[in-house]
N, CA, C and O of each residue as an XYZ file, in Angstrom:
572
protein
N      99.765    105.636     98.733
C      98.755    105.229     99.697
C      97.402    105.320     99.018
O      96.988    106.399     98.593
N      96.581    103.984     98.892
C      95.316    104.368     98.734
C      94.281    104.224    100.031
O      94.569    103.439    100.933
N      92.970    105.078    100.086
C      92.064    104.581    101.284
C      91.004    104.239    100.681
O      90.228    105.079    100.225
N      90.827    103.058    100.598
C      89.665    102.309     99.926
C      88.853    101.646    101.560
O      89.264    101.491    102.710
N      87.440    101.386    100.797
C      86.999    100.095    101.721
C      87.094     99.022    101.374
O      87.496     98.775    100.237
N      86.675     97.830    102.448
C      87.725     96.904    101.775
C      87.002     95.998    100.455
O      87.431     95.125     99.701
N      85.235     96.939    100.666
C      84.064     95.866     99.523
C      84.879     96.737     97.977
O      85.132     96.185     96.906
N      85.056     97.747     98.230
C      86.046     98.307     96.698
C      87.432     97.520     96.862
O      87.800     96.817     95.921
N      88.168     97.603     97.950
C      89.257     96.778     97.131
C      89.151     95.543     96.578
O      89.688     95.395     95.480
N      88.454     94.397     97.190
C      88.671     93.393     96.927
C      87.796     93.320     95.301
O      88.016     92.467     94.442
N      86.931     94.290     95.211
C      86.130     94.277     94.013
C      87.184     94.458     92.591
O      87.425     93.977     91.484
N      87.488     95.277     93.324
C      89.123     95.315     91.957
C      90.090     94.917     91.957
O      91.077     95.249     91.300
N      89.870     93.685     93.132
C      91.290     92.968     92.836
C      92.436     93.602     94.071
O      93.483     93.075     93.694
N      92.587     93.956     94.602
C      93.321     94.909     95.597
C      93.639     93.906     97.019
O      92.693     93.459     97.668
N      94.682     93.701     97.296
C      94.328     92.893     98.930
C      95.097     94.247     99.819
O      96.263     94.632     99.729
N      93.980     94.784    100.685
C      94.246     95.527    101.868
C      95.647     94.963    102.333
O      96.060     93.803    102.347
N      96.315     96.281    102.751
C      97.933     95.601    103.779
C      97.269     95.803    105.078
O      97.237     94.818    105.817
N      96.507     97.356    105.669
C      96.262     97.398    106.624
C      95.177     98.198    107.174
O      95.179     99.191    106.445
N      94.216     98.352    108.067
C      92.964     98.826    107.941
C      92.682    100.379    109.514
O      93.140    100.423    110.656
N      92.102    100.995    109.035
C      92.166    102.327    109.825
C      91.397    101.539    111.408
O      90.522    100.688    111.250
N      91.701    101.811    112.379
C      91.218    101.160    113.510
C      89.906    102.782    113.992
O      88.681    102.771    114.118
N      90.913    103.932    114.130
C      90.387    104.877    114.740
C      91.692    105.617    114.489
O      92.849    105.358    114.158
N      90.810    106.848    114.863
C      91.819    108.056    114.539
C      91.591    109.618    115.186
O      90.651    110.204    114.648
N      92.020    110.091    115.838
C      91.870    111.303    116.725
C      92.922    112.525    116.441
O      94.083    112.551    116.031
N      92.076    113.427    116.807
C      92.845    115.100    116.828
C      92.568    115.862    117.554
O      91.447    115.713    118.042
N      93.398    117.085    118.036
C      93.411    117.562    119.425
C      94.449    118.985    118.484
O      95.034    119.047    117.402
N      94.181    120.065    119.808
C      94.393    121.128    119.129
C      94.529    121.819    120.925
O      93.948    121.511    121.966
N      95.622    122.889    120.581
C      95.851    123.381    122.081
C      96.602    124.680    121.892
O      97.361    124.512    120.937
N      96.711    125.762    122.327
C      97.444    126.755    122.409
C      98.565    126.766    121.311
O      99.460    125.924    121.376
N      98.539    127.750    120.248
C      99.473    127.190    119.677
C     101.917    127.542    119.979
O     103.031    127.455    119.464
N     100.879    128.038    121.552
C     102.780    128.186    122.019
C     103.018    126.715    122.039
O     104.143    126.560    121.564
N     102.543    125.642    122.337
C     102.686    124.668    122.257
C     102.452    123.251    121.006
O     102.055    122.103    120.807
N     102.876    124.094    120.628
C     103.171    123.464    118.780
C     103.059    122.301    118.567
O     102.284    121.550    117.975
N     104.494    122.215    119.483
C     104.770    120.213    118.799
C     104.253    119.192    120.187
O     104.751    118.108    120.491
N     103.251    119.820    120.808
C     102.953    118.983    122.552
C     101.768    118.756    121.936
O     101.074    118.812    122.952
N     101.087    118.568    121.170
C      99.882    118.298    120.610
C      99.157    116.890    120.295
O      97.998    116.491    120.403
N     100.945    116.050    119.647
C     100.490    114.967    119.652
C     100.353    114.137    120.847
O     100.092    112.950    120.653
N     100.540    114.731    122.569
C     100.456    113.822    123.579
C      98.929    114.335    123.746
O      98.641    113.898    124.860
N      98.078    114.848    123.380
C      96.768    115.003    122.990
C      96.046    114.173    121.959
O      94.946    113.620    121.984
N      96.829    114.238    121.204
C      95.515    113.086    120.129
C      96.229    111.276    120.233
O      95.666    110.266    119.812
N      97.182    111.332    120.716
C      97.185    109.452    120.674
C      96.579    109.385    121.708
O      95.962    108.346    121.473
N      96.182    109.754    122.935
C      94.782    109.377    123.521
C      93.665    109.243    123.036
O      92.932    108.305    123.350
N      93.351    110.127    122.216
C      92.148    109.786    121.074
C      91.557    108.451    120.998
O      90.745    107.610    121.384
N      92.883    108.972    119.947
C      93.203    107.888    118.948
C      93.245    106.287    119.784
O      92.553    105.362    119.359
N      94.019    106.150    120.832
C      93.693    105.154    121.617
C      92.073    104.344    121.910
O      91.666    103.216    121.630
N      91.311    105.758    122.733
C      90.400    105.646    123.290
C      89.523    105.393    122.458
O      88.645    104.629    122.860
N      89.417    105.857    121.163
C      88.183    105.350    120.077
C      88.584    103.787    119.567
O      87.702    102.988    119.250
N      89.629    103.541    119.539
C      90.203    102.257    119.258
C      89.954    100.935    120.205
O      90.248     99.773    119.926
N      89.400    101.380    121.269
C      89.270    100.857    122.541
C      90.850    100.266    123.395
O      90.934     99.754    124.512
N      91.801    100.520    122.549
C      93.142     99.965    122.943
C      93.542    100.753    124.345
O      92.850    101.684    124.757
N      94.890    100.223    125.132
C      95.585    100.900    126.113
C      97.064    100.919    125.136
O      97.211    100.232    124.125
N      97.895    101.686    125.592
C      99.551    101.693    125.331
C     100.102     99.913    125.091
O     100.699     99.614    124.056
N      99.861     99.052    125.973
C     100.121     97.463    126.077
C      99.903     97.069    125.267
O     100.561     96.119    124.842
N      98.516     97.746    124.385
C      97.767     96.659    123.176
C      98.321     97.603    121.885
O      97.535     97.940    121.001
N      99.169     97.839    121.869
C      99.720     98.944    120.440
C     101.404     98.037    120.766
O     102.030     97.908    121.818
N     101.693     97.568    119.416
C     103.085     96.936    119.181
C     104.600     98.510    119.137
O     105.647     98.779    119.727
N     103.527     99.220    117.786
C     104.861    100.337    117.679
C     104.365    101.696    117.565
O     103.384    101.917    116.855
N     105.009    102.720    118.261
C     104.177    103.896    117.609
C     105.290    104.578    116.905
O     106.463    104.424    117.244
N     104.796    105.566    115.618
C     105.324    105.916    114.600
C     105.045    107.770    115.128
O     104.192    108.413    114.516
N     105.829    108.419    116.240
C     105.730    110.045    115.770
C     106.665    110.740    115.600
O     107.775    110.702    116.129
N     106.049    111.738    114.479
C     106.716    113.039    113.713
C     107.545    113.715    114.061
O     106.929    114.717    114.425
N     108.656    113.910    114.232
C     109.313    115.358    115.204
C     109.911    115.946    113.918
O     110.268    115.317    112.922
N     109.969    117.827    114.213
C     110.456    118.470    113.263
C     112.038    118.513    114.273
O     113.176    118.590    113.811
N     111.752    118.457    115.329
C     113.264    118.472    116.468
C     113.443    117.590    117.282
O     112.464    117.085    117.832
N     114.732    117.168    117.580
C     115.419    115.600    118.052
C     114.436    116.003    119.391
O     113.590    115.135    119.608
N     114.406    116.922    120.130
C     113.896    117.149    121.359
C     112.275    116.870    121.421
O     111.770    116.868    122.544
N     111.598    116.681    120.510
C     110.175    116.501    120.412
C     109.292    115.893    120.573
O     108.140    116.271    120.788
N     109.965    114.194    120.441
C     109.349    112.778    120.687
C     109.493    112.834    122.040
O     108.487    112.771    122.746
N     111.009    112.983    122.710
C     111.269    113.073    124.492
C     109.868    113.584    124.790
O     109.076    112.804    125.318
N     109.595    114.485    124.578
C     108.587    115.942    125.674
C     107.461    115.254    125.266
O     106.538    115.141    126.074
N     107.348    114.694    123.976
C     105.876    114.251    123.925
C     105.463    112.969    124.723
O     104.424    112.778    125.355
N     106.757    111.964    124.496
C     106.848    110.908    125.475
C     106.552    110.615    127.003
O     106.007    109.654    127.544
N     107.324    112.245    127.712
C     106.786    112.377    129.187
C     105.674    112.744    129.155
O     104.966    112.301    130.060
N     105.147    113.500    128.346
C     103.735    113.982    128.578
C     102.720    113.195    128.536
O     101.670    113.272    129.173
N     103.078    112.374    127.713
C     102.042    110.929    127.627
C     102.104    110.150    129.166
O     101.189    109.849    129.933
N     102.982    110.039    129.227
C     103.731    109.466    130.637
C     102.762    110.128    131.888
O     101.929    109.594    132.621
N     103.249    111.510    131.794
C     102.296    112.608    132.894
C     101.088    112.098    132.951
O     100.642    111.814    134.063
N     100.410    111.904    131.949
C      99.129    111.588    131.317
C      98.092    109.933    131.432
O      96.977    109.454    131.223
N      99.464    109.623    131.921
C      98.900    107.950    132.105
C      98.841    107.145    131.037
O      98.039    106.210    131.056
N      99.755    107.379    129.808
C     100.157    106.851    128.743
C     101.165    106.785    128.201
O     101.514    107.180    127.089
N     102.121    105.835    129.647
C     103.227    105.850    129.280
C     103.985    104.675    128.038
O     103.816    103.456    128.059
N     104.834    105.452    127.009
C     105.093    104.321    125.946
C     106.469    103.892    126.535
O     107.101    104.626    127.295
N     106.853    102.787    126.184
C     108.099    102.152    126.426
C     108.965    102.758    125.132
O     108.361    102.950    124.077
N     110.360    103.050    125.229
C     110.969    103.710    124.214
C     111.167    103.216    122.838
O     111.129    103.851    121.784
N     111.469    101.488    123.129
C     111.568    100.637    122.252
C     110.839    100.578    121.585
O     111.168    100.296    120.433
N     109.401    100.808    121.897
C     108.743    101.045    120.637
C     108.139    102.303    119.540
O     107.374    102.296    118.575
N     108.846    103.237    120.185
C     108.934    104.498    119.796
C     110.120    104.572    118.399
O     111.312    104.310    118.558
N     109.458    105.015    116.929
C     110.470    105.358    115.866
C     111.500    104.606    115.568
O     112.642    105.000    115.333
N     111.024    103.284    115.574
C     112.117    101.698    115.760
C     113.145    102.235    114.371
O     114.326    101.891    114.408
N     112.778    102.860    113.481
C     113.707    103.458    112.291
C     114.837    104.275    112.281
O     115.935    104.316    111.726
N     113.767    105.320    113.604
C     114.364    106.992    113.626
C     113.397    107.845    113.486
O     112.347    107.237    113.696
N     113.223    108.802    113.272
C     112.309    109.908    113.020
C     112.776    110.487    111.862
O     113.662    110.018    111.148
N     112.109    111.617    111.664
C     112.304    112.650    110.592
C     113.311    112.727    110.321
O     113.771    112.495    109.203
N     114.172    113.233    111.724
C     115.362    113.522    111.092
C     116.581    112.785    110.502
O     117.659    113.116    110.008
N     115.802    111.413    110.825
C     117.208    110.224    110.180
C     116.172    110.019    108.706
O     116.764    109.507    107.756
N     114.832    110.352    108.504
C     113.799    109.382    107.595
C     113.779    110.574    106.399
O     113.731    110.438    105.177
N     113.823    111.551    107.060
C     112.791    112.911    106.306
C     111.911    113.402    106.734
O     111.419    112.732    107.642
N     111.241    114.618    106.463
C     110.586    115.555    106.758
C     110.034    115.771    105.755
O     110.344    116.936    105.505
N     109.221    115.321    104.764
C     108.492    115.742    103.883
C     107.292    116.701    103.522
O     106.121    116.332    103.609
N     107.666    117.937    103.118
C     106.723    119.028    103.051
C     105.334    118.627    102.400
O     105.146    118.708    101.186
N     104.467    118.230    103.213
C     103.289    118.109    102.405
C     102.790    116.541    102.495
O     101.737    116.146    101.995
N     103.671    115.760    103.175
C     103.366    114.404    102.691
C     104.188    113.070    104.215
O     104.554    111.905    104.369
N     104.021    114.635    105.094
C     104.683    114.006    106.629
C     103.843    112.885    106.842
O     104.351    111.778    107.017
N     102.790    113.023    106.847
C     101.934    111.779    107.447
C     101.640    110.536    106.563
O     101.385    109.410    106.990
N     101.697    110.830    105.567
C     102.112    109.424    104.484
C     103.349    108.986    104.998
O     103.311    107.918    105.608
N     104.484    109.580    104.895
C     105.801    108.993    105.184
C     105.858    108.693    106.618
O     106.965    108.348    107.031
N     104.878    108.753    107.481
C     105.109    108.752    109.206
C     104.104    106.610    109.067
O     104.582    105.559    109.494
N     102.595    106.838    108.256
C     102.447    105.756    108.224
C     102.909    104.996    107.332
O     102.122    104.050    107.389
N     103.630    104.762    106.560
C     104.177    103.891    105.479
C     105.490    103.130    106.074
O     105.856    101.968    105.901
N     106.192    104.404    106.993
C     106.959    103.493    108.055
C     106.671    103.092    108.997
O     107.645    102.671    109.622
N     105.364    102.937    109.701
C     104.978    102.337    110.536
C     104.689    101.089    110.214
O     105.064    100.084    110.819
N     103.984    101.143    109.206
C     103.450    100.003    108.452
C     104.414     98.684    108.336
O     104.239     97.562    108.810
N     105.644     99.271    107.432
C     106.720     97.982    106.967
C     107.197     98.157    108.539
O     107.605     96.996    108.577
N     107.430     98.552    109.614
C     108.027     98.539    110.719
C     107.077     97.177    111.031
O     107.684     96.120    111.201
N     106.096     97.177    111.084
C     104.818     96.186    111.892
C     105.095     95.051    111.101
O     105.242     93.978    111.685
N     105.200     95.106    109.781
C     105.393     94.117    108.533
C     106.436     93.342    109.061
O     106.210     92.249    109.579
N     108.263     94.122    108.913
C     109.350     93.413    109.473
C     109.834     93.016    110.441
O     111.030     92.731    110.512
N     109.026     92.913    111.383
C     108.457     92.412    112.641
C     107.825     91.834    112.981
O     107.928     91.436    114.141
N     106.545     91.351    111.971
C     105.693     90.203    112.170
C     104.740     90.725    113.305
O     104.359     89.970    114.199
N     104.397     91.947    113.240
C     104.011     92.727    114.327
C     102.456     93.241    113.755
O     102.293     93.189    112.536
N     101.313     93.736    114.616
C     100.293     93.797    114.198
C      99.680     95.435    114.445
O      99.426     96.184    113.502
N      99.552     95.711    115.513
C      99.097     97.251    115.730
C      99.979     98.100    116.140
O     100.967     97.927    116.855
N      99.463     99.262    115.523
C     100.307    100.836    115.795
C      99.693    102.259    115.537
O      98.805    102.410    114.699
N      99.987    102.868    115.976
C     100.018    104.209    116.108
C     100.779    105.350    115.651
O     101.737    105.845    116.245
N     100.279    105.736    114.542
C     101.343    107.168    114.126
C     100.641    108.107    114.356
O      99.414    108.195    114.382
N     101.601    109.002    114.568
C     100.921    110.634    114.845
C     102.120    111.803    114.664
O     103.337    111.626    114.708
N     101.558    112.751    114.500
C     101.973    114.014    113.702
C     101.501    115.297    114.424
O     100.347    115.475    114.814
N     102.320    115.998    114.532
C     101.843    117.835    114.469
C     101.795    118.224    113.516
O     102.522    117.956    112.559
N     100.551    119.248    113.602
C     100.310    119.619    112.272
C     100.712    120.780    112.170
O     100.485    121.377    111.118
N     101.354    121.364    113.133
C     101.871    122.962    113.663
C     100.799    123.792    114.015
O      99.712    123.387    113.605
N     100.789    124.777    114.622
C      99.521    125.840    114.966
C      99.425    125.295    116.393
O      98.848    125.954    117.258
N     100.118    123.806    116.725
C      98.665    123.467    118.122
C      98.340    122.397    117.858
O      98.291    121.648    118.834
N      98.019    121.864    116.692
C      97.507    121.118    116.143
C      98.088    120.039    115.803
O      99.036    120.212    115.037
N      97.713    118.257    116.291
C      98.348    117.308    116.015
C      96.802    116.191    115.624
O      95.651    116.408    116.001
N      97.233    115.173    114.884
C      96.859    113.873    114.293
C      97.175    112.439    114.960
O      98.148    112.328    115.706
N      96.448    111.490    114.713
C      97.119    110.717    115.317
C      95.840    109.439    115.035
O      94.642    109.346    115.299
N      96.867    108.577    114.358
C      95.785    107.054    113.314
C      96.200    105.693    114.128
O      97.387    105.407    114.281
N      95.299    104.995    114.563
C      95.360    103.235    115.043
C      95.282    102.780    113.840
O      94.556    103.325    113.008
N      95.965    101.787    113.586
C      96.113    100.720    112.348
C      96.194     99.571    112.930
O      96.573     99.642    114.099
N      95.921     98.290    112.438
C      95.681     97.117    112.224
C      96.401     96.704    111.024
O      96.218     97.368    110.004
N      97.432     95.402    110.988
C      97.916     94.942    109.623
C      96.645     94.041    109.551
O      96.036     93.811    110.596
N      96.176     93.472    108.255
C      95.696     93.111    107.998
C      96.592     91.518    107.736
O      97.753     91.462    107.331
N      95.743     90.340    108.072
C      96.560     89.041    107.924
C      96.911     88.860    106.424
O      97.566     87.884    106.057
């Protein structure tokens, strides 16, 4: 992954695949570990100016099969409810990996070719970062 702008990439030759829209983080009690990310894809939404309708796929992290569910209703609770289908069109972690150190590269890189092999344009990945603490990036493919 590189994060360039796009007056450096194109300066060296580089064609952007896809461009940061907005990006949010949220932090909460940390008994609640992995409920974090139904905290920052609102963010992340709301700086983006998007709703749930205007996002094609979202891409989140679970360290446990049970994790995306709880985060899913909570979004839901929340007035951001996702349709399932577009939830981890791959799998998650546990079919993809869990990469120590490098979860959120591997969370957007499959979001990315997900949007790619689909002919598909915006998405949303997001991550716990553990502690409480979750992430959560709007992307744009770039044409």
């Amino acid at each position: 992954i590189v994060v360039a702008s796009r007056d450096y990439a194109e300066k060296h030759g580089h064609q952007p695949v896809a461009r940061i829209v907005a990006y949010g983080q949220a932090a909460m009690d940390p008994k609640w570990i992995f409920y974090a990310p139904v905290k920052a894809i609102p963010v992340a939404l709301n700086r983006a100016g998007w709703s749930v309708n205007d996002v094609d796929l979202f891409e989140i992290n679970e360290a446990f099969a049970s994790q995306v569910l709880a985060d899913m209703r909570g979004l839901e609770r929340d007035g951001y409810a996702v349709p399932m289908e577009k939830v981890n069109v791959h799998g998650g972690a546990i079919a993809l990996g869990h990469p120590l150190g490098s979860s959120g590269s591997r969370v957007l890189i499959t979001l990315i070719h997900a949007l790619q092999d689909r002919g598909l344009k915006r998405g949303v990945a997001a991550l716990c970062l553990g502690g409480g603490e979750a992430v959560a990036m709007a992307v744009e493919l770039e044409a």
